[in-house]
N, C-alpha and C positions, 0 to 999 in steps of 0.2 A: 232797797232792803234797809231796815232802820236794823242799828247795832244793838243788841241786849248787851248788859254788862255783866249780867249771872253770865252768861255763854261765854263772855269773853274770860271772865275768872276760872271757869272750868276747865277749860281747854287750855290754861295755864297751869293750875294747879293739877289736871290728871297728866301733862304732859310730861313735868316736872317729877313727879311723883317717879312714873313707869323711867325716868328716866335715872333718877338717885337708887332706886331699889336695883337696878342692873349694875352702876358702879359699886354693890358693896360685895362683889366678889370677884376679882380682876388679877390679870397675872402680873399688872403693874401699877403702884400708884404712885405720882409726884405729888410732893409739895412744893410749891412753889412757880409761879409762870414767868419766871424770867424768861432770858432769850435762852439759857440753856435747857430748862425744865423745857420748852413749848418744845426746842428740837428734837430733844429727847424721846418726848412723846412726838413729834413726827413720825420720827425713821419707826420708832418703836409700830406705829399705828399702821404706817406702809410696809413695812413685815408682817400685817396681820394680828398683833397680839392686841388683848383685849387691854388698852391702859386709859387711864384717869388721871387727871392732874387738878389738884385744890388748890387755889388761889385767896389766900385772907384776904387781897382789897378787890374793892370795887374793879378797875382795871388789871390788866393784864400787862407785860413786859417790861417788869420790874425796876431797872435804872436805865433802859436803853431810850425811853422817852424822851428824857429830859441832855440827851448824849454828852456834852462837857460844858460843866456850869449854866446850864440850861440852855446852851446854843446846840440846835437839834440837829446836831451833825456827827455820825460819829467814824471811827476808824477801824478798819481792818485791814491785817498785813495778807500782803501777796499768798501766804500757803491755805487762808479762810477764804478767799475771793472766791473760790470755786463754790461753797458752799450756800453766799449769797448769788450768787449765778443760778444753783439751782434750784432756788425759791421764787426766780427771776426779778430780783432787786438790783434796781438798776446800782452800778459803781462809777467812781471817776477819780481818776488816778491824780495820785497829789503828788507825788514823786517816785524813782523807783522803789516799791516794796511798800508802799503806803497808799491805802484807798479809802477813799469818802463813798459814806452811801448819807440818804437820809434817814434819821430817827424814827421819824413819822411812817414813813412807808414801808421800813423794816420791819419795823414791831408789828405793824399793820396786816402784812403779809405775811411773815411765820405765822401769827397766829390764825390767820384763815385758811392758808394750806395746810395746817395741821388738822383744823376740824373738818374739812374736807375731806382729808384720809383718812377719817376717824378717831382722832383724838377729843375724848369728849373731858371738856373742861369746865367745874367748879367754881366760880368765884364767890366771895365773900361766907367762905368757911375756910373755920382754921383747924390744924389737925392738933389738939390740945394732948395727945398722949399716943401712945403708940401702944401695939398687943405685942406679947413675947411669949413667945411658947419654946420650953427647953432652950434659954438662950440662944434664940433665933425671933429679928424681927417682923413677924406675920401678919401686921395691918396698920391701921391705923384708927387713932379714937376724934369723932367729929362733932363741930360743935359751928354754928353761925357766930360770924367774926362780929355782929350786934352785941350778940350773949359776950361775948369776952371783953368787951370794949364798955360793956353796961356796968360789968363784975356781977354779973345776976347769977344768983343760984339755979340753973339749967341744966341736967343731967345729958350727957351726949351720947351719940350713937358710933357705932362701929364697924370698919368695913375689914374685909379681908385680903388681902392680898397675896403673890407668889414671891413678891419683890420687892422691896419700897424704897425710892431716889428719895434724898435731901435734895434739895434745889432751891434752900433757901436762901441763899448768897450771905452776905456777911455774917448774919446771926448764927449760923448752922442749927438752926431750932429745933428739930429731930434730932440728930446728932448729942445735942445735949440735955435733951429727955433721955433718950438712951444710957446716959454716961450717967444722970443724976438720978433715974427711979430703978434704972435695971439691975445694977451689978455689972455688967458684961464689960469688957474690957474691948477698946476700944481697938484694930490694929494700926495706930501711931505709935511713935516710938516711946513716947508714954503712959499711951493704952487710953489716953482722956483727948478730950478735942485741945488741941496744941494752940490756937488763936493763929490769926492773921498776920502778917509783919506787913513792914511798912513799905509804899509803892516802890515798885523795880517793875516798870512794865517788860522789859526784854526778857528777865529771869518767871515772873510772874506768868508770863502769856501761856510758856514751856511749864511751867509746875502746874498750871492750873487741869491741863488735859491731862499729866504724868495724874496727879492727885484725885482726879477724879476716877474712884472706883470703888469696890465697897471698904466699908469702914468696920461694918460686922456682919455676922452670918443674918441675912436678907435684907438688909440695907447697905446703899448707894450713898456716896459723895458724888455732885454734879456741880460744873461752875464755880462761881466764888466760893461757894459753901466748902468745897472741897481744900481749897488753899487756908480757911477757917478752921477748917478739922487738922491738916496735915503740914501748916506751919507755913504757907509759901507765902510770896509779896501778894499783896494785892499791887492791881496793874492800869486803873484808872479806864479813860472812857475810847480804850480799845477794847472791841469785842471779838476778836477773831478766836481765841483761846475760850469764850465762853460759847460758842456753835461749836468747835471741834469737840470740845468736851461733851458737849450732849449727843453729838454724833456717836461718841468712842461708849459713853456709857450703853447707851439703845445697841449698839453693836454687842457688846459682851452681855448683855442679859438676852438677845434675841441667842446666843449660843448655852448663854445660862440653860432658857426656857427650853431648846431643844433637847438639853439632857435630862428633863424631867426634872 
């Protein structure tokens, strides 16, 4: 059989097509594919509900790639172990309460058992504005992370959502469209995004899952972004705090969702 390349364009482009007009109405959208965002949207997609996660780069798994100073090894304490067990990533114990997995096959694997269970994931769009309706955050406004990287005049499109997770880790990029176009006051203790303080991995790992939860009426803090909005250490290239977190978010919106 010789390959045409119209047929191969089409069945790309109707693919893609039927598949963005179904994410623009979901009971959950993330921003961001770190490793909290992808778990998030795991558990969230193994409960059934309909979520989407937009990724502005090329790749997926935000800083667990590169794990500490680009040696691609990273760490997770003994109470997250269980969590990379059950994505079946393999571990190896570096002393008591401390475990090595690899970078590579971490990021590797959340991200395929997610789409597996349905997590359908976005890359290289960025969510440039958010929708509010009655101070409540109701969607998201989308644009190709080309257009924003060119500074071209490109008007963007809009999805809707029931829910929306920040998942941006350091930047809190939602979080502070919200604080900057909305009005709406943020629930920190100074109602604005409080910024990150400086590494305490021990206190950081415990804030980041405490902190991740919503920031306003329909949107989520998840991962670093959450210690970004609500003032806690960042915690360097341990990740067990950033899986629990996205466990604990998918967990309270899967009870959100069930109240209507």
């Amino acid at each position: 059989m010789k390959l045409d390349e119209i047929v191969i364009s089409r069945a790309i482009i109707e693919s893609y097509k039927d598949k963005l007009v179904k994410a623009l109405d979901v009971d959950v959208a993330i921003v961001g594919a770190g490793p909290a965002g992808m778990v998030c949207g795991y558990y969230l997609a193994k409960a059934g509900k309909h979520v989407v996660l937009f990724e502005r780069k090329l790749s997926v798994g935000g800083g667990m790639w590169g794990g500490g100073i680009m040696f691609n090894e990273i760490v997770v304490q003994e109470k997250a172990k269980r969590l990379l067990d059950e994505f079946g990533i393999r571990t190896r114990r570096y002393e008591k309460g401390y475990y090595l997995a690899d970078s590579i096959e971490s990021v590797s694997t959340i991200c395929s058992k997610a789409v597996k269970v349905g997590l359908n994931i976005f890359n290289l769009i960025s969510a440039e504005d958010v929708m509010v309706r009655n101070k409540k955050v109701t969607g998201l406004v989308l644009n190709w992370t080309a257009v924003e990287m060119a500074n071209l005049h490109v008007d963007p499109i809009s999805m809707r959502a029931k829910f929306v997770v920040d998942s941006t880790g350091h930047p809190a990029e939602v979080a502070r469209i919200v604080e900057r176009k909305s009005g709406i006051r943020l629930k920190t203790k100074t109602g604005k995004t409080m910024g990150e303080q400086s590494m305490w991995a021990d206190v950081g790992e415990d804030t980041i899952v405490k902190n991740s939860k919503e920031i306003c009426s329909g949107l989520y803090a998840c991962g670093m972004c959450a210690n970004a909005v609500f003032g806690g250490p960042r915690m360097g290239p341990v990740f067990g705090g950033m899986l629990l977190a996205g466990e604990k978010v998918a967990r309270d919106l899967v009870k959100k969702l069930a109240m209507g």
